[in-house]
C-alpha positions as CSV (number, residue, x, y, z in Angstrom):
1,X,-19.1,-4.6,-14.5
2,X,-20.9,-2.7,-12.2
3,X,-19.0,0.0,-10.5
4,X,-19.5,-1.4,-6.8
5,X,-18.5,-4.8,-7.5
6,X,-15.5,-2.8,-9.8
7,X,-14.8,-1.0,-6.2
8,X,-14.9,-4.7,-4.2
9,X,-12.5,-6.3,-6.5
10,X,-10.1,-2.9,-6.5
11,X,-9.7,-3.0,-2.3
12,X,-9.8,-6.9,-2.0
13,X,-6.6,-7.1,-4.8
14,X,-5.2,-4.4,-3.0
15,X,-5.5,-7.0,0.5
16,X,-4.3,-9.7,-1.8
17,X,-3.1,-9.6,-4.9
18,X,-4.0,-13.3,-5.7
19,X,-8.0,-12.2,-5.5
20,X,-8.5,-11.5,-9.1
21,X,-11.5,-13.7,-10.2
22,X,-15.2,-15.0,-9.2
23,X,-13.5,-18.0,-7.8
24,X,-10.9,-16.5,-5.1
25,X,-13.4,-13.2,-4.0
26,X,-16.2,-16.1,-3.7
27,X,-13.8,-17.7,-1.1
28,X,-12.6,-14.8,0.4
29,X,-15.9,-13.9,1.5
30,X,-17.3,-17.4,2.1
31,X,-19.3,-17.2,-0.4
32,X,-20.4,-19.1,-4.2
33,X,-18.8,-18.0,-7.5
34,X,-22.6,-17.6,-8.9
35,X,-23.2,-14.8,-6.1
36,X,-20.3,-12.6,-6.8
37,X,-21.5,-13.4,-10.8
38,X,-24.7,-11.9,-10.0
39,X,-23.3,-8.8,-7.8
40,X,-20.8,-8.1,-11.6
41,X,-23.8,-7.8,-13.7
42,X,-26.4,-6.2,-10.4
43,X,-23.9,-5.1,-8.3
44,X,-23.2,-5.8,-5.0
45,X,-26.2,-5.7,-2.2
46,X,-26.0,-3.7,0.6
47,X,-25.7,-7.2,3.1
48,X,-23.1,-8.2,0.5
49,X,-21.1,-4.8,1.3
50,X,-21.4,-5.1,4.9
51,X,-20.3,-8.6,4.7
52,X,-16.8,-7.9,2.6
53,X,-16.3,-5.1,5.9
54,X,-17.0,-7.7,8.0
55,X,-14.4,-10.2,7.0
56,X,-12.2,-8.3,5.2
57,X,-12.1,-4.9,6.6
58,X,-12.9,-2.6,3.3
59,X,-15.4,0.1,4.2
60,X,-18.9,-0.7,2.8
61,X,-19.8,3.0,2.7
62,X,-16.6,3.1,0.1
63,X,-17.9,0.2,-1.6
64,X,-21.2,1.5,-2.1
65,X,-20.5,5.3,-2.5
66,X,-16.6,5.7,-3.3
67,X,-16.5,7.9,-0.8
68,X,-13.7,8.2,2.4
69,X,-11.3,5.7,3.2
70,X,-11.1,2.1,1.3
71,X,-10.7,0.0,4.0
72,X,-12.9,0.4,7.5
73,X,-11.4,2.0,10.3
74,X,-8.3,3.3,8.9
75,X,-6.4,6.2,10.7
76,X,-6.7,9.4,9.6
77,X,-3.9,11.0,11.5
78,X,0.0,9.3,10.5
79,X,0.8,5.8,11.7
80,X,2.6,5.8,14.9
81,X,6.4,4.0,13.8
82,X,6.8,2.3,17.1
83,X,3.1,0.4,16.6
84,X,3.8,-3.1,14.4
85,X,0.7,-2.7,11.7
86,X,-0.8,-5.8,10.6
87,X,-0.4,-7.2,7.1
88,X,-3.7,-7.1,5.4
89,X,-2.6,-10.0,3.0
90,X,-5.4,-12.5,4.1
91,X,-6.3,-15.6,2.7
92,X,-9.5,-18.2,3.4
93,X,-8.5,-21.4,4.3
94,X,-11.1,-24.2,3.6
95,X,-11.6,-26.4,6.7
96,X,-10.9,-30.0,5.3
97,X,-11.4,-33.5,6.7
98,X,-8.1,-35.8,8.3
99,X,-8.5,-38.2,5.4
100,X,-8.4,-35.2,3.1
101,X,-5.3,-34.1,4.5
102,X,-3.6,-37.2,3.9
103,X,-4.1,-36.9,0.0
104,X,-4.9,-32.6,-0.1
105,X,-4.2,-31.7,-3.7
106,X,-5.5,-27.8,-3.7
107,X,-8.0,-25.5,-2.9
108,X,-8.9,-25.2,-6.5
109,X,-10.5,-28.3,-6.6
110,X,-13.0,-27.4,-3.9
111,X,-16.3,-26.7,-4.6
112,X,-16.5,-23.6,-1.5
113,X,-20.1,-24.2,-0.7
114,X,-19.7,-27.4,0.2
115,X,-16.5,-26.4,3.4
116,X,-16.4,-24.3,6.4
117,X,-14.0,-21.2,5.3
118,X,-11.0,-19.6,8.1
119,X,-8.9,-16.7,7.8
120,X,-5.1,-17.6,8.1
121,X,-3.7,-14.1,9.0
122,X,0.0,-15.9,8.8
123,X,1.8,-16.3,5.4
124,X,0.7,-19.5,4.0
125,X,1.2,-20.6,0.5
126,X,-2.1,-21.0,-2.1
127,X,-2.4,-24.7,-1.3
128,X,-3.1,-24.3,2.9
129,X,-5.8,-25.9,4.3
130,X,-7.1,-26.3,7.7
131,X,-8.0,-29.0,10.3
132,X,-10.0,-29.1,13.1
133,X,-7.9,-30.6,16.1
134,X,-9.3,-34.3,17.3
135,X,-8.4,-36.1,20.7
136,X,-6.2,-34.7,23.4
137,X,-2.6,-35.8,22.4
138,X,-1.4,-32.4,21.5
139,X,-2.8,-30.3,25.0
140,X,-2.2,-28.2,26.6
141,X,-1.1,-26.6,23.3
142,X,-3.6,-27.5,21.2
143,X,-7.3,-28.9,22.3
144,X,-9.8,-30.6,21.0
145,X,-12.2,-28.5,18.6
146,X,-9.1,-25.8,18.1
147,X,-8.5,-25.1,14.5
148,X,-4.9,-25.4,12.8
149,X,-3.6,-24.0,9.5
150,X,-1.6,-26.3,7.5
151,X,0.8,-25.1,4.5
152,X,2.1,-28.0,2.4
153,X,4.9,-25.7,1.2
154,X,6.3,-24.5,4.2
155,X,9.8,-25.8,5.4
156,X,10.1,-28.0,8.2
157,X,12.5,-28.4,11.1
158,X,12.8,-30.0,14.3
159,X,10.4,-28.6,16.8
160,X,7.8,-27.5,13.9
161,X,4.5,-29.3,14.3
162,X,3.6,-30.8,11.4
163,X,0.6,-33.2,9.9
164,X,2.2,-36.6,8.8
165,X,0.1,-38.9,7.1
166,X,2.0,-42.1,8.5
167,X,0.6,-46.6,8.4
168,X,-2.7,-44.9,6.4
169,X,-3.6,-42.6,9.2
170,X,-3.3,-38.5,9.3
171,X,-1.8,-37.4,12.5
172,X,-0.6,-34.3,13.9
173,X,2.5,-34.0,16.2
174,X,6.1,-31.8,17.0
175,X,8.8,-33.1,15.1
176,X,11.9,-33.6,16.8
177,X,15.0,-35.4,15.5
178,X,17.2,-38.2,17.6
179,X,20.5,-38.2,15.3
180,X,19.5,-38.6,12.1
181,X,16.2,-40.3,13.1
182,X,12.9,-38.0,12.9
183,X,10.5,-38.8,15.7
184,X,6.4,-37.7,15.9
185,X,6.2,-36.5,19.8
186,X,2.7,-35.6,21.3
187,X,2.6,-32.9,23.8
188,X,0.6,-35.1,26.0
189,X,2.9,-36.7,28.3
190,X,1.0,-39.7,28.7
191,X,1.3,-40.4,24.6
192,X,4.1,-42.1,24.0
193,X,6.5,-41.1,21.2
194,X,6.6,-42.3,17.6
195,X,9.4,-42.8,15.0
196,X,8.6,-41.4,11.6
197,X,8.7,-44.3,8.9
198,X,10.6,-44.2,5.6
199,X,7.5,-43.9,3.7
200,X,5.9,-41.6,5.9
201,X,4.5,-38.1,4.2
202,X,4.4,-35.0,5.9
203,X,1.5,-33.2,4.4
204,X,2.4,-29.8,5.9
205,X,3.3,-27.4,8.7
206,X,0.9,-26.1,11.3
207,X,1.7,-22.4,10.9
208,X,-1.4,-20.8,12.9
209,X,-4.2,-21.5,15.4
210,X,-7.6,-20.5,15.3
211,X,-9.5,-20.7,18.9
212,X,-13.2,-20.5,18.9
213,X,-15.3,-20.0,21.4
């Protein structure tokens, strides 16, 4: 493998440990399989380089050169204690359709030229996905064109908001518990609230937001 590429996959396992093939780099970076196949054998361009800095913050003079710090902008001088740092454990999160939602399987099934890719900088499970928010029933929270991170595999409780695919339809909405009974409430005051049906599936927990502008 060529010894840029060898550097790329080095700093991006070191972000994630789960980025360890053609497959997860190529989403990662937004990008197809067959281009980081071509940047193993040719190594990585110098657009490719700038990109991985872009979206994943390693240093495409290090990339290139293997020289300085691995990842772009890091301190030089000690870490101040009292300053939370962010954890650099990343993942791309596909951008998936409300029908998909209601019957997601995983990512790996995804062919990741064919979706819009977000980063989820929250701790989501390999199976996340992400929807783009429809309608108004969830303001002022949440708008329309806003886009929300959804992990299968997170636990739920009353007062997370959750995606419930519910009477064939894929909705989103707070879940809140009367007794014993679990209830779908808008935000939206004018939206009336729903009770959750016995056969009702809760496809996952919004655990981020993503506002673009």
């Amino acid at each position: 493998m060529d010894k840029k590429t060898e550097r790329l996959y080095l700093a991006a396992k070191e972000l994630n440990r789960e980025i360890n093939s053609q497959a997860s780099l190529a989403r990662a970076l937004n990008t197809s399989s067959q281009v980081i196949k071509n940047w193993e054998s040719r190594g990585i361009s110098h657009q490719g380089a700038l990109k991985a800095q872009q979206m994943l913050g390693i240093s495409a003079t290090w990339i290139e050169t293997g020289v300085g710090e691995m990842f772009f902008g890091q301190p030089e001088t000690p870490i101040d204690p009292n300053v939370v740092q962010l954890d650099r454990k990343i993942r791309n999160i596909p951008v998936v359709s409300w029908v998909q939602a209601g019957n997601w399987h995983d990512v790996e099934e995804l062919n990741p030229d064919e979706y819009d890719w977000v980063l989820a900088l929250s701790k989501v499970s390999e199976r996340a996905f992400a929807l783009r928010v429809q309608g108004d029933s969830m303001q002022p929270e949440f708008t329309e064109g806003d886009i929300i991170i959804v992990d299968p595999e997170a636990d739920f409780h009353s007062g997370s908001f959750v995606v419930v695919c519910q009477d064939n339809e894929t909705t989103f909405k707070k879940l809140i518990y009367d007794g014993s009974r679990a209830m779908l409430k808008a935000l939206n005051p004018i939206y009336g609230v729903l009770q959750m049906k016995d056969d009702a599936v809760i496809c996952g927990v919004v655990k981020e937001k993503v506002k673009l502008y």
